[in-house]
C-alpha positions in Angstrom: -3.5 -42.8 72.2 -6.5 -43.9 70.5 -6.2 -45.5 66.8 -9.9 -45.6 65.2 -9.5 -48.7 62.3 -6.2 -50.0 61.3 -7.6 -51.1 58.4 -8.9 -47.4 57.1 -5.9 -45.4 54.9 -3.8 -45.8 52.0 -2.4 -48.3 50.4 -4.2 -50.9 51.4 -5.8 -53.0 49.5 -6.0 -57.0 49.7 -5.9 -56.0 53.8 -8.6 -58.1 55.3 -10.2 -57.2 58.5 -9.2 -59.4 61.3 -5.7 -59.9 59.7 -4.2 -57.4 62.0 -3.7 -58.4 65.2 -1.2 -56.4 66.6 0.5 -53.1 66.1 4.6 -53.5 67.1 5.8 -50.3 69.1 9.2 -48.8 68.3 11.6 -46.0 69.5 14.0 -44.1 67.0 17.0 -43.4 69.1 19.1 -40.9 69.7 22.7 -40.5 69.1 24.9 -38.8 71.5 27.5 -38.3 68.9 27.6 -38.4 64.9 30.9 -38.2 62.7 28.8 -38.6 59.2 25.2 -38.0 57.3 25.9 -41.5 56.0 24.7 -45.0 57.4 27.8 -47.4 58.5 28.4 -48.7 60.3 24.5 -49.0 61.4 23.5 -50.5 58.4 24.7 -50.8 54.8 22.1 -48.7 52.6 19.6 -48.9 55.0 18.5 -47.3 58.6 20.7 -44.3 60.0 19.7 -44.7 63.4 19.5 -47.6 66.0 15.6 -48.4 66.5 14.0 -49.8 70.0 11.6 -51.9 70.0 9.2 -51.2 72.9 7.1 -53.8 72.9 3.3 -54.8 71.6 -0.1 -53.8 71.8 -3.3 -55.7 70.9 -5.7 -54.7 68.1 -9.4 -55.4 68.3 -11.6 -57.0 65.0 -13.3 -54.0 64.6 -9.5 -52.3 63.9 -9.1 -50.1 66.6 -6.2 -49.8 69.3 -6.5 -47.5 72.4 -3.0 -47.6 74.1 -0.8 -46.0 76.6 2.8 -45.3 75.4 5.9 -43.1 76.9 5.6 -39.2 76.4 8.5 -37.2 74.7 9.7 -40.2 72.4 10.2 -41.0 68.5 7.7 -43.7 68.0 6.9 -45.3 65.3 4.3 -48.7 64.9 4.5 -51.6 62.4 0.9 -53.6 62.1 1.5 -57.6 62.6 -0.6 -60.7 61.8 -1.0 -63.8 63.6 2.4 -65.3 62.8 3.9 -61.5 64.1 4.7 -60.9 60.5 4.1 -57.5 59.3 1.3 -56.2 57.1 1.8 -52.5 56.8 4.8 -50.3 58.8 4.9 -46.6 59.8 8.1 -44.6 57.7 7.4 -41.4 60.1 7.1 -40.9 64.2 5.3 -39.3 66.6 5.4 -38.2 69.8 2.7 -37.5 72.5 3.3 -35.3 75.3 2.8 -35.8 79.0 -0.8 -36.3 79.6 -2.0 -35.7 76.2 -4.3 -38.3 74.6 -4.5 -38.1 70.9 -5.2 -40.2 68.2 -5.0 -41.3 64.2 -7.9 -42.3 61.8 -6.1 -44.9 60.5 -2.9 -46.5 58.6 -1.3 -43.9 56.8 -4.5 -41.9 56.2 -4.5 -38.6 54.4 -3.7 -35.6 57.1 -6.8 -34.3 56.2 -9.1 -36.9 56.6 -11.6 -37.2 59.7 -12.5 -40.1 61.9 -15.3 -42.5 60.1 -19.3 -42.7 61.6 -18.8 -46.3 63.1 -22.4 -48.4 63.1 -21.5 -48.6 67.0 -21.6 -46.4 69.2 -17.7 -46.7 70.7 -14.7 -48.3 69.9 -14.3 -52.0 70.6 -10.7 -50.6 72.0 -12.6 -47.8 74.2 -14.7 -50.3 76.0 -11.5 -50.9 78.1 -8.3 -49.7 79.7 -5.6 -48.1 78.1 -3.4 -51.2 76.9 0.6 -51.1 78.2 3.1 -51.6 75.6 4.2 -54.8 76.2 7.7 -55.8 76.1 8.6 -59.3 74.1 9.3 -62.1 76.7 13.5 -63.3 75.2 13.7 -60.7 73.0 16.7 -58.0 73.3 14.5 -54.5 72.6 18.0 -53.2 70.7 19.4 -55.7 68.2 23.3 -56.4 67.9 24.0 -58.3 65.0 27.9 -59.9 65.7 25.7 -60.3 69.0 22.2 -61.5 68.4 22.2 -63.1 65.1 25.5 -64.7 64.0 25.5 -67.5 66.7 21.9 -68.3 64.9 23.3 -67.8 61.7 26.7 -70.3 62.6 24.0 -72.8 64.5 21.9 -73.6 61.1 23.7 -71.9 58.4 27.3 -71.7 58.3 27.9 -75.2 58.0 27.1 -75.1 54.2 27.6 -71.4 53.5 31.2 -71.4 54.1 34.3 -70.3 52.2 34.9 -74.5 51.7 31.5 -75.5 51.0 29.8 -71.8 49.6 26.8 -73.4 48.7 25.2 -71.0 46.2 27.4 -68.6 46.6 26.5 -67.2 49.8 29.0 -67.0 52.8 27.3 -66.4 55.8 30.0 -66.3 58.5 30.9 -63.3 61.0 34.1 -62.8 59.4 35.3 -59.3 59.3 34.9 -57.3 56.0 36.2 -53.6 55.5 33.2 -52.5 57.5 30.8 -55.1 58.5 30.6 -59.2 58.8 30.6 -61.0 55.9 27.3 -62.8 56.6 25.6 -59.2 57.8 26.1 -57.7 54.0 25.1 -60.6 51.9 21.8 -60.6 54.1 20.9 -56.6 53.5 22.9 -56.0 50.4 21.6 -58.7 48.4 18.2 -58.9 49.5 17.3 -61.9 51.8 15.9 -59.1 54.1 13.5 -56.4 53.2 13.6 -53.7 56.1 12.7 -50.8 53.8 16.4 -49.6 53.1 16.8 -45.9 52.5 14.1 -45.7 49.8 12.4 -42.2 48.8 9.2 -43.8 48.4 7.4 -44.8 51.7 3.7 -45.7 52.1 4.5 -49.2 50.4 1.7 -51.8 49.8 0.8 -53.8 52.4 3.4 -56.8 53.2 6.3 -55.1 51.1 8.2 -54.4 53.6 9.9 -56.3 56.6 9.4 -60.1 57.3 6.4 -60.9 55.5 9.1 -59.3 52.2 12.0 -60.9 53.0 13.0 -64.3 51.9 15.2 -65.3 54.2 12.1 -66.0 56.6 10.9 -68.1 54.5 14.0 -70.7 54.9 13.6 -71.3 58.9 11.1 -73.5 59.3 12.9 -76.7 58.2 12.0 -76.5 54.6 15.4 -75.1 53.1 17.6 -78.4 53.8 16.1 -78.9 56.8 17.2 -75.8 58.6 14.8 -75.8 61.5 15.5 -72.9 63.6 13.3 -72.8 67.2 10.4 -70.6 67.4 12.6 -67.9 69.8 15.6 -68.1 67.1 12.9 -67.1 64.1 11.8 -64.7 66.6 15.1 -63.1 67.0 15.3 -62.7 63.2 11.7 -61.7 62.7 12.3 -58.4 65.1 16.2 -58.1 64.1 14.2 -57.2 60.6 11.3 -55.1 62.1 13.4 -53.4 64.2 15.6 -52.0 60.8 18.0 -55.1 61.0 21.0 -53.3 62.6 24.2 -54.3 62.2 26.0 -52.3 65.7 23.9 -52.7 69.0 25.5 -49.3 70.2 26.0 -45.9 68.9 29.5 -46.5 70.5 30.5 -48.2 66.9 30.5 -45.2 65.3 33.6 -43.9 64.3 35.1 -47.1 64.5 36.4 -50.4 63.3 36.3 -49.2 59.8 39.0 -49.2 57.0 37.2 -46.6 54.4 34.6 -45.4 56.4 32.7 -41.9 56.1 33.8 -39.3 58.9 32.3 -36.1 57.3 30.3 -38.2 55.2 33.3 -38.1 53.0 35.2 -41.6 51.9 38.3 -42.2 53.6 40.9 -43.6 51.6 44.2 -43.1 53.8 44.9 -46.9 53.9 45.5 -46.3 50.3 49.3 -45.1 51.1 50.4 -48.5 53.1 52.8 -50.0 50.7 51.0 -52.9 51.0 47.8 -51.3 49.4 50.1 -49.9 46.3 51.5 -53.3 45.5 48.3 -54.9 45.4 46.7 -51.9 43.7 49.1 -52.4 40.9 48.8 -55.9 40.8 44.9 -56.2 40.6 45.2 -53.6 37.9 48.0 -55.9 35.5 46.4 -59.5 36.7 42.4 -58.4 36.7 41.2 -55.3 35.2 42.3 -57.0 31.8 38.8 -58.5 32.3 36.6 -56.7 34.9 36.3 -53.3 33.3 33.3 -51.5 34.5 30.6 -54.0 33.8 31.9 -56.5 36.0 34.0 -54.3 38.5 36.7 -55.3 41.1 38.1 -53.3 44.0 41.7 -52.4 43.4 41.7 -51.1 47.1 40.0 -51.8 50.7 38.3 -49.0 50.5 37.7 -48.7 47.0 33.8 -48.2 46.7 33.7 -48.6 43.0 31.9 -45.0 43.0 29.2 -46.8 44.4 27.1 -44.0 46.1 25.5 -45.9 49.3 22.1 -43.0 49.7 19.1 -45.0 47.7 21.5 -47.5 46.4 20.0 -49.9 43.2 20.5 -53.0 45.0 20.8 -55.0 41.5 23.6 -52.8 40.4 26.8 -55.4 40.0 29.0 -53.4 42.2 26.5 -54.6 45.2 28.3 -57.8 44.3 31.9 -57.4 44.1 31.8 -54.8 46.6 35.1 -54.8 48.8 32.5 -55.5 51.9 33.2 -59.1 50.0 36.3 -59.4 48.3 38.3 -58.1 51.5 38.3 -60.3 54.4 40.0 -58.6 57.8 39.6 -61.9 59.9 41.1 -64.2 57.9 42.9 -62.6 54.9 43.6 -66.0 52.8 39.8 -66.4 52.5 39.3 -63.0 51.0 37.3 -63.5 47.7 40.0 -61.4 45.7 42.3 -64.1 46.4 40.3 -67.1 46.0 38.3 -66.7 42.9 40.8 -66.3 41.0 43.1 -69.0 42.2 43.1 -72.3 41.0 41.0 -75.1 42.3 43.4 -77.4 42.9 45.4 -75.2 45.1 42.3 -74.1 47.4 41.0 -71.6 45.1 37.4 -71.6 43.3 38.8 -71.2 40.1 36.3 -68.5 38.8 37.8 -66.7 36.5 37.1 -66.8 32.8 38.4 -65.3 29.7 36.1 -62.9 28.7 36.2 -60.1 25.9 35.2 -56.3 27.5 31.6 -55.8 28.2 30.6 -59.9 27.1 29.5 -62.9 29.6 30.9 -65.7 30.2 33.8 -67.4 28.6 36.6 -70.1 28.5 37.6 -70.8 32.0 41.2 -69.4 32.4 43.7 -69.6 35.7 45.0 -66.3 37.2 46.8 -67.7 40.6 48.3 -71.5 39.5 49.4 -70.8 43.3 49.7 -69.7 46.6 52.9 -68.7 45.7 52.3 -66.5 42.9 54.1 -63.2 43.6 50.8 -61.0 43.0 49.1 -63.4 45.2 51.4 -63.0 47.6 50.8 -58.9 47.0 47.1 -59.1 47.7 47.4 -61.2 50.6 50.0 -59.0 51.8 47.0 -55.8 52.1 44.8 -58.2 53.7 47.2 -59.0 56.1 48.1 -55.6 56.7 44.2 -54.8 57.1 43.6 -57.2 59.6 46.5 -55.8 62.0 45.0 -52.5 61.8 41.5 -53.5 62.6 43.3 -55.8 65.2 44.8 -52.1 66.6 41.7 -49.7 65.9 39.1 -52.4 67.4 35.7 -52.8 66.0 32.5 -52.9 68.4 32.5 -56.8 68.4 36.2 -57.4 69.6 37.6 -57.5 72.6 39.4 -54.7 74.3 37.1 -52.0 72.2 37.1 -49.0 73.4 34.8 -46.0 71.5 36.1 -43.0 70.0 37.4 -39.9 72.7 34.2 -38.0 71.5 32.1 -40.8 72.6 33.9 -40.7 75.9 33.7 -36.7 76.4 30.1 -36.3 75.5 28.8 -39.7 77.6 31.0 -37.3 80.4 29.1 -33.8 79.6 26.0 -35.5 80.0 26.6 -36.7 83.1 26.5 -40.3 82.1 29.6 -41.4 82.8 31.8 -39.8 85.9 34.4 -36.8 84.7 37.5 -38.6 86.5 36.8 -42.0 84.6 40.0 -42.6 83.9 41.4 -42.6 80.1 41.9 -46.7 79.9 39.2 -47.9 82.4 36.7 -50.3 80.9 33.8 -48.7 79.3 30.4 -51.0 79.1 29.2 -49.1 76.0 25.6 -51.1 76.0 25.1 -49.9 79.0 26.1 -46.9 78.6 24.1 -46.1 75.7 21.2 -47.4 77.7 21.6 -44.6 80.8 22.4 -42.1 77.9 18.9 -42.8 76.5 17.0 -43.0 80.3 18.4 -39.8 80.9 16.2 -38.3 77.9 13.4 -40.0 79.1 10.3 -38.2 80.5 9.2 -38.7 84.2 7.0 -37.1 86.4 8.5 -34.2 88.4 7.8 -36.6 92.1 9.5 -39.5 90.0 12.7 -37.8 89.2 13.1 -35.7 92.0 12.8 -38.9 94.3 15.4 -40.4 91.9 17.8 -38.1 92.3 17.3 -37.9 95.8 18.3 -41.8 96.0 21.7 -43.0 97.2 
């Protein structure tokens, strides 16, 4: 594949040449099987699919790239500077087949614009070979967030963004929520990371989107209270972000590990009828809604979305940030937000609460919880509680003893990936079982295959 200048397209401007050094290869993968048209558990608001990052290729001053990449796959290229932060990325694919050689004018160029008279006679790229994609030495090429991230995250982070300490108000530990970790929604959902979410605008100005966007890069070279993470760690969150920060490493997740998920792409609310769930309901609704009417919003349930519509979401809207992703916490139920803010101080709450007229700000601080032993208290914690068991029971991706969904397991069988008499409780390695699922789409030469299925 032959790309003729980088720097020629639209959108832009302020794009020096010899800024570009490299273009960032990715795979959009497949799913084997799909329960919903919405995104979670993959992301919150954000990608759909997983995305695999295949690896690098170099970019020559005069903008041109002359590559070889895998036939019969969804790529898609991000263009990176020096640092390996990124300057312009690709909202489409492509897909070359076996043997073709093809090739782009530039960076998003109009389809139908033709290639440019250059002053020399070839392409700086065409002087050469064909460059490989080349995989990133230490880097996983599928992120897993509970997997890849989090240790990071509790290494330099957690220590003052912590339900004791909560330094500005951000919590950044792995603790469960309704569907994802704490720390993974206050990243994507409040806008320390800038992967492109699930916007209907693409084409973006240059650096908009991915790390060279997203503030959170910003803070891991020592500067934000000395919070020095190692080259490879900002490495690992530079491509986490590139490669559509992720929150499941495995399409095995689906379906899963959720309490008011989307099968059907519809909400389900059946936790709603635990007695538990009612008590609390009523009780949020007599203690809270006195004061959070709809322009400061509270869950009332676990699943309770707050009619919060996740497609092209307005991350500024307010629901963002008292979403039950926050408030509900599946790991350790006394440190759910609902429970804490508005609890006293000096009986391990925060003490948030204020008395505040309908539609107004602020207000005259005001106790809801004097105690741990308030009987509505005791109500909320009681759903929590009863939250955590059943994630305990229906297992997300990140505990032990998961096990995916029987769909999961009968279609991995009916494509041959794994054996027909596995039997129904025997340990299933879903990573790498993902990872045959997607060799076995992979195009090889007829010699190549047939020799590989001739092998023991």
């Amino acid at each position: 594949m032959v790309l003729q200048d980088v720097y020629a397209g639209r959108n832009m401007a302020g794009v020096k040449r010899g800024e570009i050094k490299k273009l960032l290869v990715l795979e959009t993968l497949s799913k084997p099987v799909n329960y919903s048209g919405k995104m979670p558990p993959i992301s919150f608001g954000g990608t759909y699919t997983l995305e695999r990052i295949v690896g690098t290729v170099p970019v020559e001053p005069d903008g041109s790239a002359y590559m070889e990449v895998p036939a019969l796959r969804s790529l898609f290229f991000v263009a990176l500077d020096e640092n390996d932060n990124s300057v312009k990325r690709m909202h489409s694919f492509l897909a070359v087949m076996p043997g073709e050689t093809t090739s782009c004018v530039g960076c998003h160029e109009q389809r139908q614009k033709t290639p440019v008279a250059t002053e020399t006679a070839a392409l700086q790229a065409l002087k050469r070979a064909p460059s490989p994609v080349t995989p990133i030495a230490g880097i996983p090429d599928v992120f897993d967030y509970p997997r890849d991230i989090q240790p990071i995250l509790d290494k330099h982070c957690v220590e003052c963004h912590n339900y004791d300490r909560r330094e500005g108000g951000i919590i950044l530990t792995g603790d469960h929520g309704p569907i994802f970790s704490h720390s993974y929604y206050t990243l994507t959902a409040f806008g320390w990371i800038s992967d492109g979410r699930d916007r209907l605008r693409t084409n973006l100005p240059p650096r908009t989107v991915g790390t060279s966007a997203s503030p959170l890069m910003k803070m891991l070279d020592g500067s934000h209270y000395d919070a020095k993470l190692t080259r490879h760690e900002q490495d690992m969150i530079r491509y986490w972000i590139e490669s559509a920060a992720p929150y499941p490493g495995t399409y095995a997740a689906l379906g899963t590990g959720m309490i008011g998920g989307f099968p059907k792409s519809v909400l389900e609310t059946t936790e709603r009828k635990w007695p538990q769930a009612i008590e609390a309901a009523e009780a949020i609704t007599r203690r809270c809604t006195g004061c959070h009417d709809k322009s400061l919003p509270v869950p009332k349930y676990i699943s309770d979305n707050l009619g919060l519509i996740l497609s092209n979401p307005d991350f500024n809207d307010i629901r963002i940030r008292m979403s039950r992703h926050l408030m509900f916490n599946l790991s350790r139920p006394e440190k759910s937000l609902i429970l804490l803010a508005p609890l006293a101080s000096d009986a391990g709450g925060y003490g948030l609460c204020k008395q505040r007229d309908p539609g107004a700000r602020g207000g005259e601080p005001v106790t809801v919880f004097a105690g741990t032993d308030d009987p509505d208290y005791r109500k909320i914690l009681a759903v929590c509680e009863r939250g955590k068991r059943h994630l305990e029971q229906n297992k997300r991706f990140d505990m032990p003893g998961f096990r995916p969904t029987s769909s999961y397991v009968r279609e991995m069988k009916r494509y041959g990936i794994l054996p027909n008499e596995l039997p129904e409780e025997a340990p299933i390695d879903v990573y790498a079982t993902d990872r045959a699922y997607w060799r076995s789409l992979w195009w090889r030469p007829r010699a190549i295959a047939r020799s590989e299925r001739s092998m023991p």
